[in-house]
C-alpha positions in Angstrom: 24.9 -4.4 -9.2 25.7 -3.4 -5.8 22.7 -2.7 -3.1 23.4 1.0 -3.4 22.4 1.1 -7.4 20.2 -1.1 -6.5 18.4 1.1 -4.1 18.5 4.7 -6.3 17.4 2.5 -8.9 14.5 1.0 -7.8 13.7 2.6 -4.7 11.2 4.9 -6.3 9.2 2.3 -7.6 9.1 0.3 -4.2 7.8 3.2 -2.5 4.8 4.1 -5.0 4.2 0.2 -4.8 3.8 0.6 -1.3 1.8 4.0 -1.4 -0.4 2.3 -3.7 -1.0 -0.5 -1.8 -1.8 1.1 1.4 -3.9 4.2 -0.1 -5.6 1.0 -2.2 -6.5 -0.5 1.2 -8.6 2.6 2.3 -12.0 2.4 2.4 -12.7 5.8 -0.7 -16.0 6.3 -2.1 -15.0 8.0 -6.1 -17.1 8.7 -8.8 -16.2 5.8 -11.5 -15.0 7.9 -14.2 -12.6 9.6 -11.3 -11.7 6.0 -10.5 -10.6 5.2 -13.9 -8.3 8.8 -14.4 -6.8 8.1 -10.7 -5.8 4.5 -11.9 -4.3 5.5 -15.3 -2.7 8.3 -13.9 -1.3 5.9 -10.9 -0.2 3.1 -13.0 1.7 6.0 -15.7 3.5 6.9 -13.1 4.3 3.4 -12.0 5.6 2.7 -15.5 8.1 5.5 -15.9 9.4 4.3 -12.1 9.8 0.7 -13.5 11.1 1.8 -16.8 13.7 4.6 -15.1 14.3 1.4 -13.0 15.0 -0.9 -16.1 16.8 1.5 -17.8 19.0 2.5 -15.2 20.1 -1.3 -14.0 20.1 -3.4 -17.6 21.9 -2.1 -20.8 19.1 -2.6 -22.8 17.9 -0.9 -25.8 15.2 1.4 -25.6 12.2 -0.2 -26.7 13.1 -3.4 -24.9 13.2 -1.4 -21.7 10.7 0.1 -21.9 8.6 -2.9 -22.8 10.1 -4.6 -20.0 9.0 -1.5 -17.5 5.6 -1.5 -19.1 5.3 -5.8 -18.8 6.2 -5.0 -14.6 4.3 -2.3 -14.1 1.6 -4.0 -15.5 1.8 -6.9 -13.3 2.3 -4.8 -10.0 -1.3 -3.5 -11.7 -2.5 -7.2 -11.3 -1.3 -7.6 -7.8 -2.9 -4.1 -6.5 -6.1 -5.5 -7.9 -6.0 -9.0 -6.5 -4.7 -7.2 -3.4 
């Protein structure tokens, strides 16, 4: 895979990463039911960036890509918390 596909593949997910981990640095006071809707909607979107990713760089079938888009966006989860 050259650094080009590799780029429009996974460039998406890099940058929510990143927007994640910065607006997770700010000091917000939320409500914890509105905490819980912004993380499930945050980390949804964070799986269909990993599995577009997946599934755009791997000839996989579909439920194994997906799983494997669902396994990383679950551990970039973990990191954002220990973070």
């Amino acid at each position: 895979m050259t650094m080009k596909y590799f780029l429009r593949n996974w460039s998406p997910v890099l940058a929510f990463v990143l927007a994640i981990f910065i607006c997770s640095s700010l000091q917000v006071h939320v409500t914890d039911g509105t905490d819980k809707v912004v993380h499930a909607l945050e980390y949804a979107v964070m799986g269909f960036f990993t599995t577009r990713g997946v599934m755009l760089s791997w000839e996989l079938p579909r439920f194994r890509g997906a799983a494997l888009g669902a396994f990383i966006a679950a551990a970039l989860g973990v990191l954002d918390e220990f973070h």
